[in-house]
C-alpha positions, -999 to +999 in steps of 0.1 A: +733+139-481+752+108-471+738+106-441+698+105-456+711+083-480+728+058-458+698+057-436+674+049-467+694+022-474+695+006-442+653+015-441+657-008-477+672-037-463+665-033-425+628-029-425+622-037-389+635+005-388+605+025-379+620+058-377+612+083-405+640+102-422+645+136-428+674+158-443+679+193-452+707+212-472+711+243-489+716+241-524+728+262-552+711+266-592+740+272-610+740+307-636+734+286-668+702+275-654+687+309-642+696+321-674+678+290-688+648+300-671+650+335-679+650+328-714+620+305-717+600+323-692+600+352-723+596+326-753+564+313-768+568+282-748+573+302-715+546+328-728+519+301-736+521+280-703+522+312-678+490+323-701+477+287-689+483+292-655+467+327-651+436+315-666+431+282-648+441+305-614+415+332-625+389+305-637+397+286-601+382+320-582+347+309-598+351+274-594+359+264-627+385+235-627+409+240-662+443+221-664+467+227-650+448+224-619+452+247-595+449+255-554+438+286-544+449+296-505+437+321-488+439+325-453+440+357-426+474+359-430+490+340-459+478+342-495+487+320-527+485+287-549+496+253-559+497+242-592+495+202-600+518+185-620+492+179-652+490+186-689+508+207-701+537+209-675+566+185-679+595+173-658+615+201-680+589+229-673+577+221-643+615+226-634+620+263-652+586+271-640+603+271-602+631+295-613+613+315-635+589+322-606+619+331-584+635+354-609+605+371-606+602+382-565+634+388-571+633+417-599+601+433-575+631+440-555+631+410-527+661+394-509+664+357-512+671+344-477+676+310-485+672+281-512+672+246-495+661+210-502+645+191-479+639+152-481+615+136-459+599+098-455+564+099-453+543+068-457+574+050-475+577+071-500+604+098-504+589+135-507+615+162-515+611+198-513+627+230-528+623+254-516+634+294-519+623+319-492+625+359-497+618+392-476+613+421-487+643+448-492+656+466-462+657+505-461+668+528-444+632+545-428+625+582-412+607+592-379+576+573-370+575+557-406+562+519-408+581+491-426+568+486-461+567+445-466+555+446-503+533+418-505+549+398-474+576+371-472+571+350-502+581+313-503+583+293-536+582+255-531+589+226-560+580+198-547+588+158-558+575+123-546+599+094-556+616+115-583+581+126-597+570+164-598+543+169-580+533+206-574+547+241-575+535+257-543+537+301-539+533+314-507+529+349-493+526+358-454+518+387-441+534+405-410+503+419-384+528+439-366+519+473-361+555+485-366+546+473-406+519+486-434+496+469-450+505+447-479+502+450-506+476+433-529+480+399-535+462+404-569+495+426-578+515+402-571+501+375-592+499+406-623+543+410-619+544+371-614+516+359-642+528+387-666+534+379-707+562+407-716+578+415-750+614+413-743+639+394-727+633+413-691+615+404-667 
């Protein structure tokens, strides 16, 4: 960190530096604020703005913009969204939203492989990324049986330009090697990810 930071300062007041910067480092959400997440994720609050999000996603397959906007991508091998920082997200819930989502690969039984922040010049402004990464559970498998990857590796990004949200970014990929099956449906996914329950689990 002291390193990034020391080099935007001499960027500041040594502009002749073209070089842009870049830094990565693990990071660490502490329990309280999982909990946090967990919590409001299952409120009315929580309840309302996943509600939101399902329907401008579901109204985004037809082509109908709602708010929060959202970005649909879909590719051969990789499937997911991005959701703008707009009405009614704030800083607080744009932040809860990122955990919340990650609590919830994780109760489908993923791994998380990593949680990292990376911060990046670009165009002289100062873009940083979190970002968690998860595979699916290893298992123990029989005779000639192929690796189940549930929906793929799944990759939930938060990202930030000059300390102001910008989008939340999910991404599945798929493996295409033949020693895996199929994934599953994306459309699942999005049901354990977008869904309203009754109780305080996810």
């Amino acid at each position: 960190m002291s390193n990034f930071l020391d080099d935007l300062f001499n960027k500041v007041f040594k502009p002749s530096e073209k070089t842009p910067m870049t830094h990565k480092e693990n990071i660490v959400h502490k329990e309280l604020e999982i909990e946090d997440a967990r919590k409001w994720i299952n409120s009315n609050e929580g309840k309302e703005l996943i509600a939101k999000i399902a329907k401008s996603y579901h109204f985004k397959t037809i082509q109908i913009e709602e708010r929060p906007q959202i970005h649909i991508l879909d590719s051969k091998y990789a499937r997911g969204f991005a959701i703008t920082y707009d009405d009614p997200l704030d800083e607080q819930t744009f932040s809860l939203l990122f955990l919340a989502f990650a609590q919830r690969v994780l109760a489908l039984g993923y791994r998380q492989v990593s949680l990292d922040r990376k911060m990046e010049e670009i165009n002289e402004q100062v873009k940083i990324t979190d970002k968690y990464y998860f595979k699916p559970p290893l298992k123990a498998l029989g005779e000639n049986e192929l690796i189940s990857q549930l929906f793929g590796n799944i990759a939930i990004e938060k990202i930030t330009v000059n300390n102001q949200p910008n989008y939340l970014k999910v991404l599945a990929t798929f493996y295409s090697d033949r020693l895996y099956q199929d994934p599953e449906p994306f459309d699942q996914f999005l049901d354990h990810l977008f869904e309203v329950t009754n109780d305080g689990q996810n």
